[in-house]
C-alpha positions, 0 to 999 in steps of 0.5 A: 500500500502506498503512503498516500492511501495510508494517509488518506482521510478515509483510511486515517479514520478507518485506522482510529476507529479499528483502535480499541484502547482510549489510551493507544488513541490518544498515545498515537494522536498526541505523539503525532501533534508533538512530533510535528510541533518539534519539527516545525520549531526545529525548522524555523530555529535553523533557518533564523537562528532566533534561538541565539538571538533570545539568548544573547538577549537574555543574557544581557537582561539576566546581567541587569537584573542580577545588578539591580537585585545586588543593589536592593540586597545592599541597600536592605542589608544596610537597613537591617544593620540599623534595625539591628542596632536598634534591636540592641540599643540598651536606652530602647530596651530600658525605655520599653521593658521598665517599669520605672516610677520615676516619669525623668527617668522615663523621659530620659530614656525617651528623649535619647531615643528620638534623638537617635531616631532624629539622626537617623531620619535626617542622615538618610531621608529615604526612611518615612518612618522608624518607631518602637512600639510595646502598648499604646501608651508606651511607643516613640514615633519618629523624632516629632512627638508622633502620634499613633493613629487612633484609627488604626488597630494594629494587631489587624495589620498585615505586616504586623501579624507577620512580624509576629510569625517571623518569631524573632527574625526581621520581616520585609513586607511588600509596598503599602500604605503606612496607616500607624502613624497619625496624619501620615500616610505614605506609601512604603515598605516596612522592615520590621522585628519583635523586641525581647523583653530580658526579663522573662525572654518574651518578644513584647515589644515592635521595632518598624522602619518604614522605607520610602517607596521612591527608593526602590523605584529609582533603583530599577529605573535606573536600569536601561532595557531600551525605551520600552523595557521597564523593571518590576520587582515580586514580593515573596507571596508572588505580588507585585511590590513596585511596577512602573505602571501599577496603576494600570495593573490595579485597573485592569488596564494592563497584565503580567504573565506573573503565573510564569515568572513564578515557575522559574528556576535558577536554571532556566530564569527567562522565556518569551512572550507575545504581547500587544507591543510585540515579543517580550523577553522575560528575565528573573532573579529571586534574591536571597536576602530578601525572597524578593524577586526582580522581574526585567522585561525588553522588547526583542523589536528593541534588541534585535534589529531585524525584530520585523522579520523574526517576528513576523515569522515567528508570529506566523509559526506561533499562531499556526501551531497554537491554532491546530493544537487547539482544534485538533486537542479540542475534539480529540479531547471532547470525543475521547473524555466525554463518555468518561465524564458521563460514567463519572457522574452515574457513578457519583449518583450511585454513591448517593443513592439515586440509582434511578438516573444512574443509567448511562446509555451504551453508545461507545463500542471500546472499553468504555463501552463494556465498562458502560454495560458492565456498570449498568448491570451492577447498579441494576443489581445493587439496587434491586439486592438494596431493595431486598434487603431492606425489606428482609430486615423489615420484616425481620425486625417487626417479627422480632418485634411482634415475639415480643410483645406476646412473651408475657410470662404466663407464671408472672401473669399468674402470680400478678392476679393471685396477688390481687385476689389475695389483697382483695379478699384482706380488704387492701382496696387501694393496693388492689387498685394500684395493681390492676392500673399497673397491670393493664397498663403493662399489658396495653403497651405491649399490645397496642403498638407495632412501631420498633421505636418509643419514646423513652417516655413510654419506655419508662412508663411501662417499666414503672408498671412492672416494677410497681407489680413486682414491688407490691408483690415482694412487698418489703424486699424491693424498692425502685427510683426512676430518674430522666432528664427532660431532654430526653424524654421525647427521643425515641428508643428501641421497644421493650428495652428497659423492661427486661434488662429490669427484670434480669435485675430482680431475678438474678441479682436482688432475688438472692439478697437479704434485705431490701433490693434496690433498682434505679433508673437514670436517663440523661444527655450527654455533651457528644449527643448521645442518651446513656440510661443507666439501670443499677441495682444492688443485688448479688452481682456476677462474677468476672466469668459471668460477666464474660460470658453475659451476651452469650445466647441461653435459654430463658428461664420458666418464670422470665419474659424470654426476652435475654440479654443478647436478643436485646444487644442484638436488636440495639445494634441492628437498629443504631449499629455497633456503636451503641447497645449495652455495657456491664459492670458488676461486682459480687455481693455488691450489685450490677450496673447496665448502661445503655447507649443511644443516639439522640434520635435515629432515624425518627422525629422526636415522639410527642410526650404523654405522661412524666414518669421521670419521679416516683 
């Protein structure tokens, strides 16, 4: 076949679409755009030799900028010794850090201050401002009697807050207005340190000298970079600290490829640009000393002289390359992606639940097309084995739930009536009375409600019941104290939870003690949101191999309800999860204490509160 046929526009398309692999595609089309770019370059650089010419350019611009970057260090450099010997200056340290009686004393220290201040500010007059600064009644502003601007909060102040962070070393900030100093409002920048105090090595004390703004200016326009080259210096933070035409920057009027600027190295400290005066040659040197870094742009049209033929060459090239790798980028990249974007965002729906929308149509016939199907397939199958299972645990749970609620022991059942008949025949009306309440009121509850979940109001409710039941009939050998707060009244609680755990108490533990057994319930909020009721009793207590063993399944006992520790553990943490469900201590012949564990409301709205069985 010859290579005409196989670069034809049919059989191009024919190749890619015989392709199966996304990633074989796009390895092929990319290769193919960089290798025609690279040759393109490589063409024009060996018939215009524009490379050399950038480069003899930047290396003029690069040592320009390294003079002005040395002269800035200087001059900072030779600030910060002032600053230094300040920091050091024993009358700013008295002056600041004692805590004199004596106002002459004070004074004198204050007055040798400002003179220093005075012959610093008239030997260099590029210092706007110097000044030391403790509180804002103990502070020395330059050499007039300055005064602190009672507008300004200083501990607000960018530069401050930083000084603060450089833990004892000198910051630099970038220009701004200086607003510290009352009726003064220069624009500087400001070289700043932290004072210690001796006394207790605490840095207490702000030490600022503000620098005249036109200093730096006149440093970099010194610098000749053709008529319309120019210097603008970055502060560390990567904003502009000065630019000849800033004004222009901060409306808009004119951009700074600072994105740019900012990946250079040290190895490759310059590039070109196309703007609307023409080509620029950017060129970068950070320095050191102060993390500043200096910016110097030129116009290859003002150092080459055969700038229009370069230019329109490579303006042509630049602009042909820019424009097929964009359409050719862009249609590739938007028929390659866009399925993947399409499973991207069903799967994401997958994650929240919205199955019926998370069908993504199979339309692509490559691997995104089998994940398509195969994804298809499994949210299909997902949904309908979700759907499955919630059910199976509904019904799960209310059939545990209908069992129950019909294990009401018929010994206890029997016991409760012949105790009634017992006091009815001995004239004991009002016992009798009492009892039949409690009695129907236990049996209502646990036949009038197929919801899983109470209110923890109910709840207590049918355990005061039972225990007035059991209370009556055991007479003098049980007591019980019920207390919750209000808070939690109205939450809701997985049905017959507390009857039985009361029960477990009175059978297995206060049955066996001599004296009067005791049970008490408590119920409060907790400060994570959670609801811990606690059920204590002081009956016999278990042994550490019982406690051990307490969740483990058992058959139930004759005269219990049936209802065992483990089904109740077991339905807590089916409803709330493992986080929460019951918790033992025990200790023998002293008593047990069960705590319960439960989230604030799960699941459910609060439940309407009917009656207070939070006192006795």
């Amino acid at each position: 076949m010859k290579l005409t046929q196989i670069l034809s526009p049919k059989n191009f398309y024919n190749f890619f679409n015989q392709i199966k692999s996304i990633r074989t595609s796009m390895m092929i089309v990319f290769s193919l755009l960089i290798s025609i770019s690279l040759l393109i370059y490589l063409l024009i650089s060996l018939n215009y030799t524009q490379e050399a010419i950038v480069q003899n350019s930047t290396e003029y611009t690069d040592q320009l900028v390294k003079q002005v970057n040395s002269d800035i260090d200087s001059y900072i450099q030779y600030m910060k010794n002032i600053s230094l010997m300040l920091t050091y200056n024993s009358d700013v340290s008295r002056y600041l850090f004692t805590d004199s009686d004596d106002p002459a004393e004070e004074r004198q220290y204050h007055d040798a201050i400002e003179e220093q201040f005075r012959t610093l500010s008239k030997a260099r007059p590029d210092i706007c401002n110097i000044g030391i600064y403790r509180s804002s009644d103990k502070y020395i502003f330059n050499y007039n009697d300055s005064l602190l601007n009672e507008h300004t909060n200083l501990s607000l102040l960018d530069w401050y807050q930083k000084t603060l962070q450089a833990r004892g070393g000198t910051y630099l900030s970038s220009s701004h207005v200086q607003t510290i100093v009352k009726d003064s409002y220069n624009w500087v920048i400001t070289l700043s340190s932290t004072l210690k105090n001796p006394r207790n090595s605490k840095r207490e004390a702000l030490l600022f000298i503000d620098l005249n703004y036109n200093t730096i200016r006149d440093l970099c326009e010194n610098i000749n970079l053709g008529r319309k080259g120019y210097v603008f210096i970055l502060d560390e933070e990567g904003d502009i600290l000065y630019h000849p035409k800033q004004q222009l920057l901060y409306s808009n009027l004119k951009q700074e490829r600072i994105d740019e600027v900012l990946q250079l190295t040290a190895d490759k400290n310059s590039f070109t640009a196309s703007d609307v005066g023409g080509h620029k040659l950017y060129t970068a040197a950070t320095s050191q000393e102060t993390g500043w870094t200096v910016v110097g742009v030129a116009y290859l049209s003002e150092l080459n002289k055969k700038e229009t033929q370069t230019r329109l060459i490579y303006t042509i090239s630049a602009l042909l390359l820019f424009f097929c790798a964009l359409i050719i980028s862009s249609l590739l990249s938007k028929a390659i992606t866009q399925p993947i974007r399409i499973l991207q965002n069903s799967m994401s729906k997958v994650v929240t639940g919205e199955f019926d929308t998370a069908l993504v149509p199979e339309t692509a016939h490559n691997e995104i097309g089998d994940l398509t199907h195969s994804f298809n397939l499994m949210t299909q199958q997902i949904q309908s084995l979700i759907a499955q299972n919630i059910e199976e645990q509904r019904q799960k749970r209310k059939s545990e739930l209908k069992a129950l609620q019909s294990q009401i022991n018929p010994h206890f059942l029997y016991n409760t009536l012949d105790s009634i008949i017992w006091m009815a025949e001995t004239g004991a009306c009002q016992d009798v009375v009492l009892m039949t309440s409690s009695l129907a009121k236990l049996l209502r509850q646990s036949i009038s409600n197929d919801e899983e979940l109470v209110s923890i109001r109910q709840e207590l409710e049918y355990t005061r019941s039972y225990l007035t039941i059991q209370k009556m009939r055991y007479k003098d050998t049980l007591d019980f104290q019920i207390h919750a707060e209000p808070e939690i009244l109205d939450a809701a609680i997985v049905k017959l939870t507390l009857q039985p755990l009361v029960e477990n108490a009175i059978y297995h533990g206060i049955k066996f003690k001599e004296g009067i057994g005791t049970v008490r319930i408590s119920g409060s909020l907790e400060e994570d949101g959670s609801i811990l009721i606690v059920i204590s009793d002081n009956g016999i207590g278990m042994s550490e191999e019982q406690l051990t063993h307490i969740f483990e399944p058992r058959t139930p006992s004759p005269k219990s309800s049936g209802v065992g520790i483990n089904n109740i553990q077991n339905r807590l943490h089916l409803y709330y999860g493992e986080s929460c469900g019951l918790e033992f201590e025990s200790e023998e012949q002293i008593g047990t204490t069960v705590y319960l564990r439960i989230p604030q409301t799960a699941g459910q709205s609060r439940i309407a509160p009917k009656e207070d069985p939070t006192h006795e």
